[in-house]
N, C-alpha and C positions, 0 to 999 in steps of 0.2 A: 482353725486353720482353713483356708479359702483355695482355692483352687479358679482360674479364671475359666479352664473348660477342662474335658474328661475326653480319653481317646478310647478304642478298643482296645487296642494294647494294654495303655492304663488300668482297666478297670480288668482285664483278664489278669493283671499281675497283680491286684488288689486279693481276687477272686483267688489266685489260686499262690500266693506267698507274699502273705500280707505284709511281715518282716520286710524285703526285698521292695514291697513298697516304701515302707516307710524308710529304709533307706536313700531310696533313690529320690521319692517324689516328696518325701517332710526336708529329710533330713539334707538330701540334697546332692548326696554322694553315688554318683551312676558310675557302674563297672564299663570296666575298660572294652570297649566295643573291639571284637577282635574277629579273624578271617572268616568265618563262619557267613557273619550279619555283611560284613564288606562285598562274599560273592555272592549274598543276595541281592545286594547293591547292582553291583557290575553283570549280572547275569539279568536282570530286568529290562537296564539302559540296553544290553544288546538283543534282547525278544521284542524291544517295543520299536527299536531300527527296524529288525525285518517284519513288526508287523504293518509299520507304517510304508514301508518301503516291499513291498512285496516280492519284488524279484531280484531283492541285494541277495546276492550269495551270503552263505551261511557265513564263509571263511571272515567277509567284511561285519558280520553282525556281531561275531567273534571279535572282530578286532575293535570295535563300538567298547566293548564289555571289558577289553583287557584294556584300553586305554584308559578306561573308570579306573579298574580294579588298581592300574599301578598308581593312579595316582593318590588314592583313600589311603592305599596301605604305602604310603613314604617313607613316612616317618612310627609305621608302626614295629613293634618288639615281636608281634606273634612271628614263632621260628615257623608257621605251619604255610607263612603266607602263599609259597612255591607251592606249595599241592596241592592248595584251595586253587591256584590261579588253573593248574593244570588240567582243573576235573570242569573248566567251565564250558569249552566247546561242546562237549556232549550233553549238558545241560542246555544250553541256546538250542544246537539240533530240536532235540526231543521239545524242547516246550514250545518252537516253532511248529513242529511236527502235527503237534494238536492244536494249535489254535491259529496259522494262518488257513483252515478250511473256514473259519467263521467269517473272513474278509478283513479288510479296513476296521481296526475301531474305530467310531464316532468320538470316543473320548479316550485318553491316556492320564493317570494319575490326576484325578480329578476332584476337586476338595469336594468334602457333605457334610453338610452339621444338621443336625437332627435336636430339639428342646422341645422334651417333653415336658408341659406344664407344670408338674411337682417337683422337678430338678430347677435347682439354683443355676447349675454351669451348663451349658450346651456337649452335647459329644459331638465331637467335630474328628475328619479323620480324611484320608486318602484311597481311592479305592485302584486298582493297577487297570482295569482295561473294564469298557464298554462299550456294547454294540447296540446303540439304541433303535437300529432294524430289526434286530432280534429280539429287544428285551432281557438280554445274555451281560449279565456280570462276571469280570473272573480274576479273583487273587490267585496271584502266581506265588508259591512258596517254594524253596529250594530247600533241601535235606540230604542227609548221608544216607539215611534209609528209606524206602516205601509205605507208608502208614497201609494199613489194609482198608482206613476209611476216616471220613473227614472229623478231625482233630477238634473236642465240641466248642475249643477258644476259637479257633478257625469260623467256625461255623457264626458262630456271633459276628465275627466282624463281616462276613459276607452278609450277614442277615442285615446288619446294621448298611453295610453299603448298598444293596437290593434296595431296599426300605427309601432310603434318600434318591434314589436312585428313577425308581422305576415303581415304588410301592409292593406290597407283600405279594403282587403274584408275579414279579418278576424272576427270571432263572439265575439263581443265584449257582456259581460253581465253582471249586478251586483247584488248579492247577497243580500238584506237585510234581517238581522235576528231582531227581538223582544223580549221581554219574552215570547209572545203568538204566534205571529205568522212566518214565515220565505215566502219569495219568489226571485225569479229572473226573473229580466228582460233584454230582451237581447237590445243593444245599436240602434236605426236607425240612418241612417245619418253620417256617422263615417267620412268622409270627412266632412262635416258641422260643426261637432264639435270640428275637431281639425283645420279646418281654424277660427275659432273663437279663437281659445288656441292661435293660429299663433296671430292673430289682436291685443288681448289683450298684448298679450306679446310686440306689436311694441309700442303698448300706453303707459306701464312699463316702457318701455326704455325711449323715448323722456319724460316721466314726470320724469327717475331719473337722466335727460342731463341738466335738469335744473339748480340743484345746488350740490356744495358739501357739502353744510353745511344743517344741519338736521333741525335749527329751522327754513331755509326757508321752508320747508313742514308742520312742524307745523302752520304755520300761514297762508300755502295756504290752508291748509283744516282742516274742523272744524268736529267733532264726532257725530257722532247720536246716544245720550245714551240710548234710547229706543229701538233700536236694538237688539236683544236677543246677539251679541257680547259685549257687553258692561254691564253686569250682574258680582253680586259679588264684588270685590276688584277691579276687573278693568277697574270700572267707579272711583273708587277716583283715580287710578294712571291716569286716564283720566284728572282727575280735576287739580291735579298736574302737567299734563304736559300741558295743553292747558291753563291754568287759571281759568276756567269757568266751 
């Protein structure tokens, strides 16, 4: 099984529910993207108006975000989509709150691929904001709760974007917003966590040299439907693809 390149995302759901991979990335069957991922969509599109725009009032960076969000969720089923939209003004506030002190980013959602010589595919990926007066990297993630400290998938992929970026001594940090509250933390270790990105990625490889056919991954690995991945509709497409 071949894979043309590898993202952080990718290989952190390799890493941490490999089943869920090999749904999604063999087999082919991706779960239904619902309100959650949507306002983190719509809640970037309006942080990165007023951070480009410095003195748009909040209310218009808001309205940047809700014009996204209505139009991702149109035609979507999730019943939740009204209270996702409702919690986003306070998230644009606060994740403005922290990061128009740094200025103008230099760059906005800007591609990196990084191929290191013993990987076949490239990791290629998106990183959300850089100041390259600063040397300041910074993913922006949205949540229902406060993490007390940076998430170590999180951390890989800033490492991984620092890395392409600006190389390992650049300040890698990521943003989480809330409805109540917002912080950021800056990344340690930034070599540690992209030789980790590096490792995972060679395990990727030699597990998709295995085969080319998808149901031999189905049957080498089995689902853990208790997994907060496995919620909603895509524990039955679970059911349906594994048997069980």
């Amino acid at each position: 099984m071949e894979f043309v390149r590898h993202s952080p995302s990718s290989l952190n759901l390799f890493c941490a529910a490999p089943a869920m991979f090999v749904l999604e990335k063999i087999v082919g069957r991706r779960q239904q993207v619902g309100a959650p991922a949507h306002r983190g969509t719509a809640v970037e599109d309006g942080v990165t108006a007023g951070l480009l725009n410095p003195d748009l009032p909040i209310a218009e960076c808001v309205a940047v975000a809700n014009k996204k969000y209505d139009t991702i969720t149109a035609l979507s089923p999730d019943a939740r989509n009204a209270e996702f939209r409702a919690t986003m003004p306070a998230m644009i506030e606060g994740a403005l709150a922290e990061l128009r002190p740094y200025g103008i980013p230099s760059a906005c959602q800007g591609a990196v691929t990084w191929h290191p010589d013993d990987l076949r595919c490239p990791i290629f990926g998106y990183f959300d904001y850089h100041w390259d007066n600063l040397g300041v990297i910074v993913d922006l993630k949205t949540s229902a709760t406060m993490p007390s400290q940076i998430k170590i998938s999180h951390a890989r992929q800033a490492s991984f974007y620092a890395h392409c970026t600006a190389g390992d001594n650049a300040d890698a940090r990521i943003a989480y917003v809330t409805p109540k509250k917002k912080a950021v933390y800056g990344v340690e270790n930034i070599r540690d966590h992209l030789d980790a990105l590096h490792k995972i990625a060679l395990s990727c490889e030699r597990f998709l040299s295995l085969s080319e056919d998808p149901q031999f991954f189905v049957d080498l690995i089995c689902p853990d439907y208790e997994a907060f991945y496995w919620g909603g509709p895509t524990r039955q497409i679970g059911y349906e693809t594994w048997g069980f």
